[in-house]
C-alpha positions as CSV (number, residue, x, y, z in Angstrom):
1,X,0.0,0.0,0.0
2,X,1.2,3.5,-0.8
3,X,2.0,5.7,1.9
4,X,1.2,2.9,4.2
5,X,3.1,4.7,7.4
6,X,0.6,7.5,7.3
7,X,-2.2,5.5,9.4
8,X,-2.5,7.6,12.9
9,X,-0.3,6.6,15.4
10,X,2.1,4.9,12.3
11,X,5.1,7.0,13.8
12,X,7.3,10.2,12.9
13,X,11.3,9.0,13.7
14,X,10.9,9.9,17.0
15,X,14.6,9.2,18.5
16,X,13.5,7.2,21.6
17,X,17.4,6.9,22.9
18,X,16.9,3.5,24.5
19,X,20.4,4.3,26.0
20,X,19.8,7.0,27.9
21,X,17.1,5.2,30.0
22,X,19.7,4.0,32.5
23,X,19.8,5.8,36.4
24,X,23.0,7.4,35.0
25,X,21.7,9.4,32.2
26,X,18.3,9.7,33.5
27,X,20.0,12.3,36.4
28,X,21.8,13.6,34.0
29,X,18.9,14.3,31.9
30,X,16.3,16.0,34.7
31,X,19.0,17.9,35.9
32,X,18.5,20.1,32.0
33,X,17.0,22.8,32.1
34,X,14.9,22.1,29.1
35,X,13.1,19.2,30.0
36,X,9.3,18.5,28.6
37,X,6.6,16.5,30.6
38,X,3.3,15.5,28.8
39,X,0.4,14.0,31.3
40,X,-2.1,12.0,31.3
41,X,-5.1,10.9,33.3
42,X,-6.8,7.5,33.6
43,X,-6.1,7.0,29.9
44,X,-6.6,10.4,28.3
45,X,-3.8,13.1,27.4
46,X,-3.4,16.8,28.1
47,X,-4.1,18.4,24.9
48,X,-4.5,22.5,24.0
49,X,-5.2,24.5,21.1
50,X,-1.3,25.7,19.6
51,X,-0.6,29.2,18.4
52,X,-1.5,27.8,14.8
53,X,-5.4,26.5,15.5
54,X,-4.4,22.7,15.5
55,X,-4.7,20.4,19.0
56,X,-1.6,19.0,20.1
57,X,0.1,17.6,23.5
58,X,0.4,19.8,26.0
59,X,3.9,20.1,28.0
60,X,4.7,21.5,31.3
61,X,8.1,22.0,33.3
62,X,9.2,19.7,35.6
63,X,8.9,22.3,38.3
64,X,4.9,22.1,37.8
65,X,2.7,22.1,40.9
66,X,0.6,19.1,38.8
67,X,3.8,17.0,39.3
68,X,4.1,17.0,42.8
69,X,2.8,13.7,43.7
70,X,4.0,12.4,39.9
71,X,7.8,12.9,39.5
72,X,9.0,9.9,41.1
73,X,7.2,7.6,38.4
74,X,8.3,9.6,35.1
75,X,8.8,7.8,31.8
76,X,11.5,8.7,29.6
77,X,9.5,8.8,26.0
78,X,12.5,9.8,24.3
79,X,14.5,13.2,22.5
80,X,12.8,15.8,19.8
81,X,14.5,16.8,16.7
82,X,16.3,19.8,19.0
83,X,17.3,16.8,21.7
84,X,15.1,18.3,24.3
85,X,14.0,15.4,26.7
86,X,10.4,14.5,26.7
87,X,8.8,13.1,29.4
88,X,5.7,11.5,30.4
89,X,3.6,11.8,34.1
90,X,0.7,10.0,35.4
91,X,-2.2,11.9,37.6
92,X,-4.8,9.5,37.7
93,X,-4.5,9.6,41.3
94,X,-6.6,13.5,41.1
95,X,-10.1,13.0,41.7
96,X,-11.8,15.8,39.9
97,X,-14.9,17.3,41.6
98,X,-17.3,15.0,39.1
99,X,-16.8,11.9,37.1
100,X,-19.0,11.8,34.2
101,X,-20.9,8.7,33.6
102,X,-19.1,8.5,30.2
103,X,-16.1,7.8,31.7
104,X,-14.2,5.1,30.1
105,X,-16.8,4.3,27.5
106,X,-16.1,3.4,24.1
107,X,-16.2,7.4,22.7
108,X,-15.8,9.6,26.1
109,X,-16.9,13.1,25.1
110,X,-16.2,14.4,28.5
111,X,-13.1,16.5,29.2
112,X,-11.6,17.1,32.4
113,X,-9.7,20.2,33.5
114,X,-7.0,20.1,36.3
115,X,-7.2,22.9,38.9
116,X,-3.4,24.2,38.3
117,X,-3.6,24.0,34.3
118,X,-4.8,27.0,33.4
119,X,-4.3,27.4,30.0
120,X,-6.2,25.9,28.0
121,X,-5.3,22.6,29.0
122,X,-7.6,19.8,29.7
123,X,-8.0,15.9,29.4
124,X,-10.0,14.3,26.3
125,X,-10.6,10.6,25.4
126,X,-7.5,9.8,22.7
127,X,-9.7,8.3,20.5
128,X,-11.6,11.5,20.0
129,X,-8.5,13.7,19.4
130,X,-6.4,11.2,17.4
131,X,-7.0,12.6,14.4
132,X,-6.6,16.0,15.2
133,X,-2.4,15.6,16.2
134,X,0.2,15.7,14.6
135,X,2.4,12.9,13.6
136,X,4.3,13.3,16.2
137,X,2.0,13.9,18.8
138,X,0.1,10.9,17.7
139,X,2.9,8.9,18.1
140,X,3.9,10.0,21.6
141,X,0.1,9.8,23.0
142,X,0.0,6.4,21.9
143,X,3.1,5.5,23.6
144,X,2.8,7.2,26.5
145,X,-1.2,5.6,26.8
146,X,0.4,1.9,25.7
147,X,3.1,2.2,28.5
148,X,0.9,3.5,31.4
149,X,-1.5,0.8,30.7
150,X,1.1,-1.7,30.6
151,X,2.3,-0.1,34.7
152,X,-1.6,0.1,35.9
153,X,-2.0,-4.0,35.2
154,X,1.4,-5.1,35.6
155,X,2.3,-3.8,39.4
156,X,2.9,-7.8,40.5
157,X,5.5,-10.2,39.4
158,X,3.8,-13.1,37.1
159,X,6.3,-15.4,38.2
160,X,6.4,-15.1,42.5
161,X,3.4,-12.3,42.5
162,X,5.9,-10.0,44.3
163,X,5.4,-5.9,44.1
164,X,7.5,-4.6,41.2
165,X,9.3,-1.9,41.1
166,X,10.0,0.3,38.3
167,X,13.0,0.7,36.3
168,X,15.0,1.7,33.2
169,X,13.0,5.0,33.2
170,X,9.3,3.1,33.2
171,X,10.5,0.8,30.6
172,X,11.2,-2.2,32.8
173,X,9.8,-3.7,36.1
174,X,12.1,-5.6,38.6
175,X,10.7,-8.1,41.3
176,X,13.2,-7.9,44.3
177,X,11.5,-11.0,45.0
178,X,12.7,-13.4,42.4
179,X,15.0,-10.9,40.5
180,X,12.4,-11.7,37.6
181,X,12.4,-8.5,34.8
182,X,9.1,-7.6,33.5
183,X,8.8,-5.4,30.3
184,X,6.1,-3.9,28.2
185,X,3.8,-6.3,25.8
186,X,2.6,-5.5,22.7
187,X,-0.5,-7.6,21.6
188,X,-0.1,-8.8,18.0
189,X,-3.9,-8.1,16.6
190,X,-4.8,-9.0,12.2
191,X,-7.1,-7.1,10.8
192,X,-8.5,-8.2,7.7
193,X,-9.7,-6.7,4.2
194,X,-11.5,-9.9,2.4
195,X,-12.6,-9.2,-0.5
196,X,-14.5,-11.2,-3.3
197,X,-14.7,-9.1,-6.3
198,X,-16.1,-6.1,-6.3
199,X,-17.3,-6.6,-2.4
200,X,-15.3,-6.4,0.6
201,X,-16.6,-8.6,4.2
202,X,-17.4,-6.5,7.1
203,X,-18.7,-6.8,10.7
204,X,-19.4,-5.8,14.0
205,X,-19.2,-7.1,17.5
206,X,-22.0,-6.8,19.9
207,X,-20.7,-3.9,22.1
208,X,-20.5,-1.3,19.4
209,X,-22.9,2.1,18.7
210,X,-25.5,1.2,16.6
211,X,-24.9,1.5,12.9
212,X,-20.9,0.7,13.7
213,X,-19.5,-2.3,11.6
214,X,-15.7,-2.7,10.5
215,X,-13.1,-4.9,8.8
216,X,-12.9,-8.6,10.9
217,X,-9.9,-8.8,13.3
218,X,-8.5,-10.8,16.2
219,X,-5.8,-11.5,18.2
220,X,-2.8,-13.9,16.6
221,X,-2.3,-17.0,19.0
222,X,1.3,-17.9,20.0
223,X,2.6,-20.7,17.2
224,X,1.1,-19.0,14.4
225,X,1.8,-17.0,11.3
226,X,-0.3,-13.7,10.4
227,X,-1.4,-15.6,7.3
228,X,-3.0,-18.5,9.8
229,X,-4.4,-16.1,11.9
230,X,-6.2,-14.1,9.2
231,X,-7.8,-17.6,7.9
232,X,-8.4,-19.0,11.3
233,X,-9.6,-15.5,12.3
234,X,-12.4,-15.0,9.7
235,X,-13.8,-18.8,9.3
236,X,-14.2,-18.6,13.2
237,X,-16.7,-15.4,12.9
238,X,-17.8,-15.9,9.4
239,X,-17.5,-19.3,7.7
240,X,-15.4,-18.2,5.1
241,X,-12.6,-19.4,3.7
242,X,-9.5,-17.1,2.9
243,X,-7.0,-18.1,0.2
244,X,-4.0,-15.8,-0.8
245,X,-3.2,-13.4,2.2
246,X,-1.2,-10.4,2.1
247,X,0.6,-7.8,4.4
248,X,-0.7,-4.1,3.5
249,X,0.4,-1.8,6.8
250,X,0.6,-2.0,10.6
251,X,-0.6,0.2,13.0
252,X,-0.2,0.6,16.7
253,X,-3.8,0.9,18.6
254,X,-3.0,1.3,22.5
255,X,-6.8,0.3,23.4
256,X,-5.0,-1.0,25.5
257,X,-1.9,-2.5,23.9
258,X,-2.4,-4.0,20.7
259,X,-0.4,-3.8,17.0
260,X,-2.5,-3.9,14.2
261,X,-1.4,-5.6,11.4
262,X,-3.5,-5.0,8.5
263,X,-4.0,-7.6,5.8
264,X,-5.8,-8.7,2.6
265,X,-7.2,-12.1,2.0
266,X,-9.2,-13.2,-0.9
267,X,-12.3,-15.2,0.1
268,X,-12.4,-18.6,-1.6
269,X,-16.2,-18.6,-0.7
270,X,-19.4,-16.1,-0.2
271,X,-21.8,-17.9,2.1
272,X,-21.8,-16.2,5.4
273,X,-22.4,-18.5,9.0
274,X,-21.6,-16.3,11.9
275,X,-20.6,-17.3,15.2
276,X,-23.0,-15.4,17.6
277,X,-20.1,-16.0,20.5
278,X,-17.7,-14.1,18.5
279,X,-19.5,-11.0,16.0
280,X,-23.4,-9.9,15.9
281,X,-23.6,-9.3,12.0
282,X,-21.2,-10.1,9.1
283,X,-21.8,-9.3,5.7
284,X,-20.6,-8.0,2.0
285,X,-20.2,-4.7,1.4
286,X,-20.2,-3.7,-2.3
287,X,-17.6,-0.7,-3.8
288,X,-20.7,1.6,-4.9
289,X,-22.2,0.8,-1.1
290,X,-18.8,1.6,0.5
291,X,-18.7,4.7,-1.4
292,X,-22.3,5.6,0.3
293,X,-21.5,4.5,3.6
294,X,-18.1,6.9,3.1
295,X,-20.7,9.6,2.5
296,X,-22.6,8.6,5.2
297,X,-26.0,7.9,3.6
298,X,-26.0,4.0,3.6
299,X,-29.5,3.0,5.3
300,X,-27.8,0.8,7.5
301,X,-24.0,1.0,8.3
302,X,-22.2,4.2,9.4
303,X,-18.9,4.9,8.2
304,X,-15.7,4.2,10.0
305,X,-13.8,5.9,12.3
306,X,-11.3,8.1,11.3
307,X,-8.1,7.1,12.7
308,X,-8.5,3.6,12.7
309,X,-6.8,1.2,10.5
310,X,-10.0,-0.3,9.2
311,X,-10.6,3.2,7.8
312,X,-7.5,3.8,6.3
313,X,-7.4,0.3,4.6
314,X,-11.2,0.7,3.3
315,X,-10.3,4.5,1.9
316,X,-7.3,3.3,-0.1
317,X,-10.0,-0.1,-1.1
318,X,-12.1,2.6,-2.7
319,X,-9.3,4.6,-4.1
320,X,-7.8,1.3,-5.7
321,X,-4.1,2.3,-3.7
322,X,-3.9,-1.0,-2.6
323,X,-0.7,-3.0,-3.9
């Protein structure tokens, strides 16, 4: 696929200087004078409007009154293009004065705004904002949200259940237990674009809005290739069978941790058979009807989210930039 690294969140060179994540140069590091913290809270990022109209991350000295219960526990994210040290702090210990009852639902709306950020700062769901970042800001906020997810669930060694202690700049958790080192997973998801003909197989899963239906995905089990998972993957929720497979682009989607990998398959059959365990609805989805859901006056299916792989893989379908 042309231009296949310009799927949100598909990165921007960011120079994470994995060997500066040691005590050593960490100390060396927060003792500049130009360091950069980004926050975020229960999931979401800081964001603000910047001098140009666009959102983006917002930053804040080290020397902040919002990191005084948080600068024990940064991350090192890594070095901009002028090598000033980024780094990332979690709040989610600040209990605003209300929680909304969209919190942590699929699209949050809600924003929060922390009591010493004044300026135009505040909290917003990532998936909401994704689109509105730039590259590099995308890639950052999906780091930072992959890597504080991966510290909320993983406090206890797997191996003893010991506390862990953090290390290596928030990339690494020790158990002074066992001595057992923990580091960040990634969970290796396919997402597939079957197509037969001139029709391409969609679905949704019981949990989503109404009208909501995407490519079929799921997780790759350990043993197997990203060709067996796409065919296992789609005759489990559909019935059909998938011959050739091919790679088109990846995509990292930290909801919570997971890397997309983005594939075609061409269906050897048509006849759907769900499995009501796994999807509520499959079907095919013909070019013209893509083109109206796209426009969004299809009588039945709304279109994609913007951001999401299975966007970006049906908008190059249409636009025939698929190689």
């Amino acid at each position: 696929m042309r231009h296949a690294e310009t799927v949100t969140f598909g990165g921007s060179g960011l120079n994470r200087a994995a060997e500066l994540r040691s005590p050593e140069a960490q100390a060396a590091l927060l003792a500049q004078i130009n360091v950069k913290t980004t926050i975020f809270w229960r999931g979401k990022p800081l964001v603000c409007v910047q001098p140009g109209g666009d959102l983006g991350l917002a930053w804040v000295d080290l020397d902040h009154l919002v990191l005084e219960r948080a600068r024990e526990s940064l991350v090192f994210l890594g070095l901009d293009d002028e090598a000033v040290p980024l780094f990332l702090a979690d709040i989610s210990i600040w209990e605003p004065e209300e929680l909304p009852d969209t919190l942590n639902t699929f699209l949050d709306p809600s924003e929060q705004f922390h009591p010493t950020l004044t300026d135009g700062q505040y909290f917003a769901e990532l998936r909401s904002v994704m689109t509105r970042l730039s590259e590099r800001d995308a890639e950052l906020a999906a780091m930072a949200r992959g890597i504080l997810e991966w510290h909320r669930t993983h406090g206890f060694c797997a191996t003893c259940g010991g506390l862990t202690n953090i290390s290596m700049a928030g990339w690494q958790r020790n158990c002074p237990a066992c001595c057992r080192s923990h580091f960040p997973r990634t969970d290796p998801v396919v997402i597939m674009l079957i197509t037969h003909g001139n029709q391409v197989l969609m679905g949704r899963s019981h949990v989503w809005p109404e009208g909501m239906y995407s490519l079929l995905a799921g997780f790759v089990e350990p043993g197997e290739t990203l060709e067996g998972a796409v065919r296992r993957e789609v005759f489990e929720e559909s019935g059909i069978r998938v011959g050739a497979v091919g790679y088109l682009a990846s995509q990292p989607w930290p909801f919570p941790a997971s890397l997309m990998f983005g594939c075609v398959g061409a269906a050897l059959n048509t006849d759907i058979t769900i499995d009501p365990k796994e999807i509520e609805d499959a079907l095919w989805v013909s070019r013209e009807e893509m083109l109206d859901i796209f426009e969004g006056v299809h009588p039945k299916i709304k279109p994609a989210r913007k951001g999401a792989i299975a966007h970006f893989l049906l908008e190059n379908w249409l636009s025939d930039r698929l190689k």
